[in-house]
C-alpha positions in Angstrom: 3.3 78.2 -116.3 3.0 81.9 -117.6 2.4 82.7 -121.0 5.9 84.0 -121.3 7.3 80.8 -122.4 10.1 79.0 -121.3 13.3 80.6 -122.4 14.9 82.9 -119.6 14.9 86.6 -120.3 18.2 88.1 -121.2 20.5 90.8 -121.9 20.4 91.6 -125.7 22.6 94.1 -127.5 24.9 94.3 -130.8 27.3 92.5 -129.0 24.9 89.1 -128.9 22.6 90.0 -131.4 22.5 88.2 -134.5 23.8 90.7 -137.5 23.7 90.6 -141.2 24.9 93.2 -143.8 22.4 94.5 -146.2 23.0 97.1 -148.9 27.3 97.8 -149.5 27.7 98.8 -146.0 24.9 98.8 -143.7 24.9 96.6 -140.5 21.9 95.4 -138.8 21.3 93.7 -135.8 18.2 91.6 -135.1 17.4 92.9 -130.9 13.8 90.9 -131.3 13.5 88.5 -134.1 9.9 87.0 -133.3 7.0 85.3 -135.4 5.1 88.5 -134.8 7.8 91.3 -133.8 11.5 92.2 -135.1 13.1 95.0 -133.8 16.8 95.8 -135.6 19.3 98.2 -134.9 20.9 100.0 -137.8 23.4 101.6 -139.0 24.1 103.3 -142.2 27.4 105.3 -143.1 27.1 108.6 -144.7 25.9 108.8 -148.4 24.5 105.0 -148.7 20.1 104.4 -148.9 18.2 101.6 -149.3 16.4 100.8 -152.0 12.6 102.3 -152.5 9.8 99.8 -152.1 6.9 99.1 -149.5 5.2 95.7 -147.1 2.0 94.5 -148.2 1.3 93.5 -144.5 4.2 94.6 -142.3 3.9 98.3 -140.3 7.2 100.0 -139.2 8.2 102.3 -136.8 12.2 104.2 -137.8 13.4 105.5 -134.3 16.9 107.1 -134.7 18.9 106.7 -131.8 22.1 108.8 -132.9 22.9 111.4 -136.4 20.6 112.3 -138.9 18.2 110.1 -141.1 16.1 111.2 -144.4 12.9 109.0 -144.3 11.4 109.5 -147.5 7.7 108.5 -147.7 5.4 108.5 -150.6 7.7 110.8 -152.4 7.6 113.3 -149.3 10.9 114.0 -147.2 11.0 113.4 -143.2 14.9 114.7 -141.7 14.9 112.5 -138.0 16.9 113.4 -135.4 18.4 111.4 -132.1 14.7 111.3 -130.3 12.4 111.1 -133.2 11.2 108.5 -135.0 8.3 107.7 -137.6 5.6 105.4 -138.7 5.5 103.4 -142.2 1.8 101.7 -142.7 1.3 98.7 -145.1 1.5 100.0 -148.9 3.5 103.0 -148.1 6.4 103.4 -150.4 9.4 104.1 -148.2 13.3 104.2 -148.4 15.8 105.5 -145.9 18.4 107.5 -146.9 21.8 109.0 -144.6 22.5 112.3 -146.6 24.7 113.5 -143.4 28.2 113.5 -143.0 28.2 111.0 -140.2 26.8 107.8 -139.1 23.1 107.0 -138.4 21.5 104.8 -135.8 18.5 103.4 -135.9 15.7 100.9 -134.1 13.3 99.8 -137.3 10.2 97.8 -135.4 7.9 95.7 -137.7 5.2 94.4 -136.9 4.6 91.6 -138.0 8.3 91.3 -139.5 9.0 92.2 -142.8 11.1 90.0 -144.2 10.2 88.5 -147.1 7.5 90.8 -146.9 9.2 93.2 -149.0 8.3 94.6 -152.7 10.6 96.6 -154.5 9.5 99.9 -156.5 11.3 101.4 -159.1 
């Protein structure tokens, strides 16, 4: 026995992954939804955000994967592109934010997940 566990590696992608709505009209899909680990792909249309707020415990990494995403950090603005992709500590007010025109994709890692993790900021 490995310390892989039992259950056979597969294929994941939006079309198998489990997905949930959040906001008006953002889609997520959960690629790695682990005790320790989620990975989701998401997408936001142009002109919606998230709300502001920050994990107590839970570190994050935003990779965008297509369009143009506004990572705003501790009141300071980060523009991603397709290729680039930031890092959110523990206790770092964050919200992301599509101010494009079109679409943006994106791979949010936590680590461990944040879900239920989450604390809102006004």
């Amino acid at each position: 026995m490995n310390d892989f566990g039992t259950d056979p590696a597969k294929v994941i992608s939006r079309q198998n992954a489990e997905h949930y709505v959040w906001g008006k009209e953002c889609d997520g899909w959960y690629l790695v939804q682990q005790e320790g680990l989620n990975i989701i792909e998401e997408r936001m249309p142009p002109g919606t955000s998230e709300v502001r707020h920050h994990h107590n415990r839970a570190r994050q990494f935003a990779y965008v994967l297509e369009g143009e995403l506004t990572m705003e950090v501790e009141h300071h603005d980060f523009t991603l592109r397709a290729g680039e992709g930031i890092e959110i500590h523990p206790g770092q007010n964050h919200q992301a934010i599509n101010r494009s025109g079109k679409d943006v994709r994106f791979l949010m890692t936590s680590q461990p997940p944040s879900h239920g993790d989450r604390v809102d900021v006004a």
